[in-house]
C-alpha positions as semicolon CSV with decimal commas, in nm:
position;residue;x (nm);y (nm);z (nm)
1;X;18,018;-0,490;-5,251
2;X;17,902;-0,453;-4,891
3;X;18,177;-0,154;-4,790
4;X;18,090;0,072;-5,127
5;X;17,713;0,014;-5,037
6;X;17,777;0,138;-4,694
7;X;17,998;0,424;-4,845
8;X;17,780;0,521;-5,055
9;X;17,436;0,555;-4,819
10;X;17,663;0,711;-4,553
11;X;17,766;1,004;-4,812
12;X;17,450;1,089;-4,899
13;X;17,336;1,046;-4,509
14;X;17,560;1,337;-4,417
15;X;17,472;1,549;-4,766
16;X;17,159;1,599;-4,699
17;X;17,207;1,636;-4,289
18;X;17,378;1,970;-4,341
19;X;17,136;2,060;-4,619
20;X;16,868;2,107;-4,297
21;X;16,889;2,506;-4,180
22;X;16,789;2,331;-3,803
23;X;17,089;2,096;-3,798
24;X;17,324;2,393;-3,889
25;X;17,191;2,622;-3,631
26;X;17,228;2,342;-3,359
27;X;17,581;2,344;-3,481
28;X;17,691;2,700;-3,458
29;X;17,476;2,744;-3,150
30;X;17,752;2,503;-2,978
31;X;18,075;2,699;-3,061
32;X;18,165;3,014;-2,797
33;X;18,200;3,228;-3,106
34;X;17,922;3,510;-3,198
35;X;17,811;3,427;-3,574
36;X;17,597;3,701;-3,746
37;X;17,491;3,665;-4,111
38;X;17,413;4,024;-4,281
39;X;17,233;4,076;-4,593
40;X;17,428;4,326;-4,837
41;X;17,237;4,646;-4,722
42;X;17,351;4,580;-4,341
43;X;17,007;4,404;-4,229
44;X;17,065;4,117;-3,990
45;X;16,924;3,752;-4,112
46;X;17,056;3,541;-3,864
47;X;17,234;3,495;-3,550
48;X;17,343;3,208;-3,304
49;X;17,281;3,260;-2,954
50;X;17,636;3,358;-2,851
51;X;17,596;3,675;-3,029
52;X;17,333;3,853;-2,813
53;X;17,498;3,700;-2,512
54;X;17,855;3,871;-2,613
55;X;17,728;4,220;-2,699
56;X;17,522;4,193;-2,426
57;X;17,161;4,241;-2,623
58;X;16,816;4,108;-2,654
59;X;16,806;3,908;-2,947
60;X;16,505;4,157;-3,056
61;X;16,758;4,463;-2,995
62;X;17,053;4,288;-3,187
63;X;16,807;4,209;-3,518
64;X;16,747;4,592;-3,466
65;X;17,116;4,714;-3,485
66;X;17,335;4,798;-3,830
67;X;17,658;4,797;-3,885
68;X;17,706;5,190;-3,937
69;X;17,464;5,217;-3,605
70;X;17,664;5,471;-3,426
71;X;17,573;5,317;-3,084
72;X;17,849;5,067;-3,164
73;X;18,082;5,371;-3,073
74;X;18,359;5,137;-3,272
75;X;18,723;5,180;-3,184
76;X;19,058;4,991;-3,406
77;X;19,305;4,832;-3,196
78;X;19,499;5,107;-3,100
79;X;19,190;5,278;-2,981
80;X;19,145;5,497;-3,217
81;X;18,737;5,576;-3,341
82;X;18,683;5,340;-3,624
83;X;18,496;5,474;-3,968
84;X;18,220;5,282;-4,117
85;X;18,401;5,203;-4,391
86;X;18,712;5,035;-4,245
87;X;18,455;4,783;-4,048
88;X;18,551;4,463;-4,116
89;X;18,171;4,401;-4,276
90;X;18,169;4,713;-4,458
91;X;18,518;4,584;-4,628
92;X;18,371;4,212;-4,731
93;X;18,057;4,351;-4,833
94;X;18,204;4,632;-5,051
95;X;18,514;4,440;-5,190
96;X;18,408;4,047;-5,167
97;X;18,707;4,007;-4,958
98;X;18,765;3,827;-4,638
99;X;18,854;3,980;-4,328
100;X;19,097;3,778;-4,073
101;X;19,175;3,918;-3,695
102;X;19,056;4,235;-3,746
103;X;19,051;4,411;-3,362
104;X;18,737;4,591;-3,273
105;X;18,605;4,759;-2,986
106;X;18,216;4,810;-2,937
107;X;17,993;4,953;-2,722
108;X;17,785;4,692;-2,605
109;X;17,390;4,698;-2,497
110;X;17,534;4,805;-2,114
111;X;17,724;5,073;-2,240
112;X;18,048;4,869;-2,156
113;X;18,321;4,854;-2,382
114;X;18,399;4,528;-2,555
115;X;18,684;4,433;-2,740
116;X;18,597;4,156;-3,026
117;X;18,839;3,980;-3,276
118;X;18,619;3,992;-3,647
119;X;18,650;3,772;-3,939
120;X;18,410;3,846;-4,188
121;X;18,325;3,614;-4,555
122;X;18,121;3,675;-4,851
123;X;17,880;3,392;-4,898
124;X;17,610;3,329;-5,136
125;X;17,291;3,174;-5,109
126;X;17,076;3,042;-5,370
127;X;17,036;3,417;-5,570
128;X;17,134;3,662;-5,260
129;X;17,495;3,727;-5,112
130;X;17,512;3,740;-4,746
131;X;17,830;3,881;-4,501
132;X;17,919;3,587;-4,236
133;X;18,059;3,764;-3,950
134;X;18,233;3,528;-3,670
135;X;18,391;3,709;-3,384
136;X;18,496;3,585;-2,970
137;X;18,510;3,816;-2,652
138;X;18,882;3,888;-2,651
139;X;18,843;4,182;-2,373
140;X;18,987;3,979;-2,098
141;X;19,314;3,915;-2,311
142;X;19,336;4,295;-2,452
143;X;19,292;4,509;-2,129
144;X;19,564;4,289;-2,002
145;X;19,775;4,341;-2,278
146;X;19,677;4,723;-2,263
147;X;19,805;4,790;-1,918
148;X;20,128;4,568;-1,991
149;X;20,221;4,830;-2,251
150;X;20,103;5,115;-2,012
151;X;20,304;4,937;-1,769
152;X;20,617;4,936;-2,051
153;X;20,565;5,304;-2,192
154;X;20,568;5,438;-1,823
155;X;20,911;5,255;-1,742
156;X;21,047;5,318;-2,081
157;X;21,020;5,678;-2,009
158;X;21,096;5,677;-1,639
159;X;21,432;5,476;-1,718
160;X;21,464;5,734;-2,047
161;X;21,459;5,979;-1,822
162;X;21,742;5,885;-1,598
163;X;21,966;5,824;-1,834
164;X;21,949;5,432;-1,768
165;X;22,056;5,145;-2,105
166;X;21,841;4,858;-2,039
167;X;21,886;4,515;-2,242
168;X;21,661;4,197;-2,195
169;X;21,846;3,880;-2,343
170;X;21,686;3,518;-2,351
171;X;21,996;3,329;-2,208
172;X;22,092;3,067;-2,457
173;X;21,962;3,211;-2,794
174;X;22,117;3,491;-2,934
175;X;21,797;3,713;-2,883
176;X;21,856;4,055;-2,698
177;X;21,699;4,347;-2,664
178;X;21,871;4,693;-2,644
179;X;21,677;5,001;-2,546
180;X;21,705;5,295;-2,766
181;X;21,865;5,475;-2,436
182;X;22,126;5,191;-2,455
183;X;22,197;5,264;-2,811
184;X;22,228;5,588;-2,776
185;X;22,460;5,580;-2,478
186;X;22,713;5,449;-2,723
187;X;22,622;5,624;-3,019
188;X;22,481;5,318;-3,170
189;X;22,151;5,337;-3,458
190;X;21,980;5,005;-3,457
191;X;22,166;4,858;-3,777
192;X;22,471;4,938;-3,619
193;X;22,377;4,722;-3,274
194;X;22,150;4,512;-3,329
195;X;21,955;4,303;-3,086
196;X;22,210;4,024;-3,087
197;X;22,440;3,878;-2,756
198;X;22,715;3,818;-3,028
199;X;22,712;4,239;-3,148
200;X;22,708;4,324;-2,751
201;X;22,980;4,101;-2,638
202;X;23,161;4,226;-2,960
203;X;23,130;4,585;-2,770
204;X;23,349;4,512;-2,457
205;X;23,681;4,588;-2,406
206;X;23,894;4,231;-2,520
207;X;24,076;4,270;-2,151
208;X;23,793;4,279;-1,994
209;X;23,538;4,002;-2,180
210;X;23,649;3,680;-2,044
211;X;23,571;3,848;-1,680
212;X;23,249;3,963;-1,759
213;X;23,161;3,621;-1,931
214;X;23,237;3,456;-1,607
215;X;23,043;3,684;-1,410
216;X;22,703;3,629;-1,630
217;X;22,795;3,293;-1,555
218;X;22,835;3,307;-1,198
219;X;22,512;3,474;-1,146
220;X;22,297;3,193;-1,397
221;X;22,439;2,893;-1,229
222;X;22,332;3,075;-0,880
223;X;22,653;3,126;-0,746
224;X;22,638;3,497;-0,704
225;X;22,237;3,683;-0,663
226;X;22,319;3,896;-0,935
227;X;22,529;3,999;-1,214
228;X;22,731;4,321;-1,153
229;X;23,019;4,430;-1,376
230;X;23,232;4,731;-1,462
231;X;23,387;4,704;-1,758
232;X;23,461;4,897;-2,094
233;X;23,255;4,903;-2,374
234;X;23,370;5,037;-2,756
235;X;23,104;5,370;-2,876
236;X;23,026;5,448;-3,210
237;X;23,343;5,717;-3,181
238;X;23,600;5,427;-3,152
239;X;23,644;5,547;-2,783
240;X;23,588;5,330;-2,470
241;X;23,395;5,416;-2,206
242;X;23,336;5,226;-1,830
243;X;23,013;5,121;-1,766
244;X;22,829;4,955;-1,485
245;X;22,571;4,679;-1,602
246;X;22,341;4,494;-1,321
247;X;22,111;4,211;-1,368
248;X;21,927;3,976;-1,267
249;X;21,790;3,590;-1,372
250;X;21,406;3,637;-1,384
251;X;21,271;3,318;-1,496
252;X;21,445;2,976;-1,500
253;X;21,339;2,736;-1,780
């Protein structure tokens, strides 16, 4: 009887622990996440103290702030200003829905742009409904994601520019990527080519693919620095037409 005793005082132990509102708060107060629980008209109840901290407030200016407050200055993912409506609290409180890794910017309490990943749930409480809003500082992991596709868009166009067919393949898989300036080198739409090492080698001229097989080769097993090749490739018109492709290993695995 001793182990269903024990079972039974140790249930009711940890029931009632997280029935105490101090106990919870200790809790969320330990994760890195900002927690902030809204009532339905937008007034702030509660907060842990990661939430001030990341939107870089006084706890007194934060219990102060609304979500339609337009000194949040709120921006989607792509940048782009952000209506009240399409906030991911405005959402759960006016459909009862969740909201999962929803992308916002914010202006924070320095006037420094912040950008936050949202999830939002509908709770209730006794007889009022509450929005629980969890979100983390992603900033660090967005601006660097933001000027690798500045990076992209400006070598996209510099290559579109020069006429230049680019193609990335992960050596081993059958995962490539064809530029659009590739594709439309030979004439190809997407469906036509697409980004597979089995529809590009299917391209090249059947007198010249065993060479240019062994010269990818050569190059990944590090006897030659890079790959180089002329060869002839098949367009969309049926024709053939010489190319020169270069390349080069980036990243051994």
């Amino acid at each position: 009887m001793q182990p269903n005793r024990f079972k039974h005082v140790f249930g009711y132990t940890y029931c009632h622990m997280f029935t105490q509102p101090d106990f919870l708060l200790k809790i969320i107060n330990t994760i890195n996440e900002g927690v902030v629980v809204y009532r339905l008209d937008g007034t702030i109840v509660s907060f842990n103290k990661q939430a001030p901290l990341i939107l870089e407030l006084t706890p007194d200016q934060l219990y102060q702030r609304v979500p339609m407050d337009s000194e949040w200055c709120p921006l989607d993912q792509n940048s782009e200003p952000l209506p009240y409506e399409q906030l991911p609290t405005t959402i759960t409180r006016n459909t009862g829905k969740p909201v999962k890794n929803s992308i916002v910017g914010l202006l924070t309490g320095k006037n420094k742009r912040k950008w936050i990943n949202v999830n939002t749930e509908r709770l209730q409480h006794l007889d009022e409904e509450y929005v629980f809003a969890a979100f983390e500082d992603i900033t660090d992991t967005y601006d660097l994601q933001e000027e690798v596709r500045q990076t992209n868009w400006r070598w996209e166009n510099a290559l579109s520019s020069s006429r230049v067919g680019t193609w990335d393949w992960r050596i081993g898989s059958e995962e490539i990527f064809l530029s659009d300036t590739y594709r439309d080198m030979m004439g190809y739409t997407a469906e036509e080519l697409p980004d597979r090492i089995s529809s590009w080698f299917s391209m090249i001229h059947p007198h010249d693919l065993n060479r240019v097989q062994q010269e990818i080769e050569e190059h990944i097993s590090g006897k030659a620095t890079e790959y180089r090749s002329e060869h002839r490739v098949l367009t969309a018109s049926g024709k053939y037409k010489w190319i020169l492709a270069v390349g080069r290993v980036l990243e051994f695995k």
